[in-house]
C-alpha positions as CSV (number, residue, x, y, z in Angstrom):
1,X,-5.7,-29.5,2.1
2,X,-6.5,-33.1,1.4
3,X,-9.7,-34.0,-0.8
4,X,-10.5,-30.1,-1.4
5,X,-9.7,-28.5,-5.1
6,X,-8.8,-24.6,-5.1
7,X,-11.6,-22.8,-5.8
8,X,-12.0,-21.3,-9.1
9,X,-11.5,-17.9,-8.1
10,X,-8.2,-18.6,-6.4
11,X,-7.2,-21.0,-9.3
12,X,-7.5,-18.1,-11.4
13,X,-5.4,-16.2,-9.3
14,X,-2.9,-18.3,-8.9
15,X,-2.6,-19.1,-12.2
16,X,-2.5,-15.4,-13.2
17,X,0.6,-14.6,-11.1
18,X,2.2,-18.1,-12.4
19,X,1.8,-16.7,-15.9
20,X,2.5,-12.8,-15.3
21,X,6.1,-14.5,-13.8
22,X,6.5,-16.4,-17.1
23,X,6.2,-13.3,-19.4
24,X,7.7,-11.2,-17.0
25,X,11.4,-9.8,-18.2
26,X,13.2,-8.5,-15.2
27,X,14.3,-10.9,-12.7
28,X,12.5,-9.0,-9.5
29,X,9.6,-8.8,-11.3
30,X,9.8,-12.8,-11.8
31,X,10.2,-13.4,-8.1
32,X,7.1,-10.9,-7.1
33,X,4.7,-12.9,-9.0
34,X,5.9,-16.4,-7.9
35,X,6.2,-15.0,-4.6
36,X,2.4,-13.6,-4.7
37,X,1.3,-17.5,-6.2
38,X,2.8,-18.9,-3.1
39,X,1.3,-17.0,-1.0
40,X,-2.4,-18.0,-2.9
41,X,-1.0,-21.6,-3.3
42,X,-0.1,-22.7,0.3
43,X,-3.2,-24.3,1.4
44,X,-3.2,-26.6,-1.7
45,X,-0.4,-29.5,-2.2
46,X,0.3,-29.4,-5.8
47,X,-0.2,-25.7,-6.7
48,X,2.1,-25.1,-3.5
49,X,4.7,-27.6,-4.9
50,X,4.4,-26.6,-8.1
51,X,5.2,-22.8,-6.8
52,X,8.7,-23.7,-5.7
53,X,9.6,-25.8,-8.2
54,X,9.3,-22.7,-10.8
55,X,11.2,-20.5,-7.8
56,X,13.6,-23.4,-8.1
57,X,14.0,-23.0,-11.9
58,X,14.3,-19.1,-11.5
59,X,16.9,-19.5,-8.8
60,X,18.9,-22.3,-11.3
61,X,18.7,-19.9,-14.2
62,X,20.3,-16.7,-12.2
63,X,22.4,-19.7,-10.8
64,X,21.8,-18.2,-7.0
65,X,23.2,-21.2,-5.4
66,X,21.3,-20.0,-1.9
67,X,17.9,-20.3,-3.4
68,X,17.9,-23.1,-5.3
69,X,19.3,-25.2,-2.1
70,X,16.7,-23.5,-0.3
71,X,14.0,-24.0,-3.0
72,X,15.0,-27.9,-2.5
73,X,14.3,-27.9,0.8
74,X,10.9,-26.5,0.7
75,X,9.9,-28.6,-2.4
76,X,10.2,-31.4,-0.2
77,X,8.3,-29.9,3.0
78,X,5.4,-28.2,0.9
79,X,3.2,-30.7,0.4
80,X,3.7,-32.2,3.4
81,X,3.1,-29.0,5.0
82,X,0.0,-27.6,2.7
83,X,-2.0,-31.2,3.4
84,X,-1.2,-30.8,7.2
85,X,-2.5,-26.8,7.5
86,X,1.0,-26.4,9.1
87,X,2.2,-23.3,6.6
88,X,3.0,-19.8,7.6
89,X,0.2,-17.6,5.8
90,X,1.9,-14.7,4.2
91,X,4.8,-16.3,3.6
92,X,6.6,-15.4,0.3
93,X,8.5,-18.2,0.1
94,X,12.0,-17.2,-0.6
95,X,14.7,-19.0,0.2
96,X,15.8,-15.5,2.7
97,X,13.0,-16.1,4.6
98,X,12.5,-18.3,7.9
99,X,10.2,-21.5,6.6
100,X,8.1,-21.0,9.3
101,X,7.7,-16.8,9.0
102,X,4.4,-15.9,8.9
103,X,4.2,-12.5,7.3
104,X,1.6,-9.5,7.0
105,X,-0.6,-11.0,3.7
106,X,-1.6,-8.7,0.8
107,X,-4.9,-7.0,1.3
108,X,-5.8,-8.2,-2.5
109,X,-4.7,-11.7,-1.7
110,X,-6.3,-12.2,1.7
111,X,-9.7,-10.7,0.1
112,X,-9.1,-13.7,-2.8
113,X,-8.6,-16.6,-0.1
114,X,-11.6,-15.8,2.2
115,X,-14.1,-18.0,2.0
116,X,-16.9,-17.3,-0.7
């Protein structure tokens, strides 16, 4: 969305899930938390980029060829994408799922992105 700053209370959700994937050890713990960011971050074009370029990074570092290509492609369309309103809500954004998938959003996360 052009012109409009996350609010604070999805900032701070997004950024929690950013750091809990930082300071998470295992791998699939990793992915859940920067798949739950992407999901809070796909209205806005920077969080939203900067989602998949840490999935990138994850996906370089277990050196999944798959996901990083497919982490390349969606760095390029998710800004793009977020400033248009043209992103699948629910959409974990993993490289194994359709770009254009919307799927069933978290209870906690849909309750974090209604409007105030």
């Amino acid at each position: 969305m052009i012109g409009r700053r996350m609010p604070a209370r999805v900032r701070a959700a997004y950024t929690n899930e950013m750091n809990a994937a930082r300071a998470a050890i295992e791998p699939e713990a990793r992915w859940r938390h920067l798949e739950r960011a992407h999901i809070i971050s796909q209205p806005w074009p920077w969080p939203h980029t900067c989602n998949h370029i840490a999935m990138f990074a994850l996906a370089i570092a277990q050196r999944d060829r798959r996901e990083a290509v497919g982490q390349v492609i969606r760095i390029i369309v998710a800004a793009p994408g977020s400033a248009l309103g043209r992103y699948p809500e629910g959409n974990t954004g993993r490289a194994r799922v359709s770009l254009t998938q919307p799927m069933p959003m978290p209870a906690d996360l849909a309750a974090v992105l209604q409007s105030p």
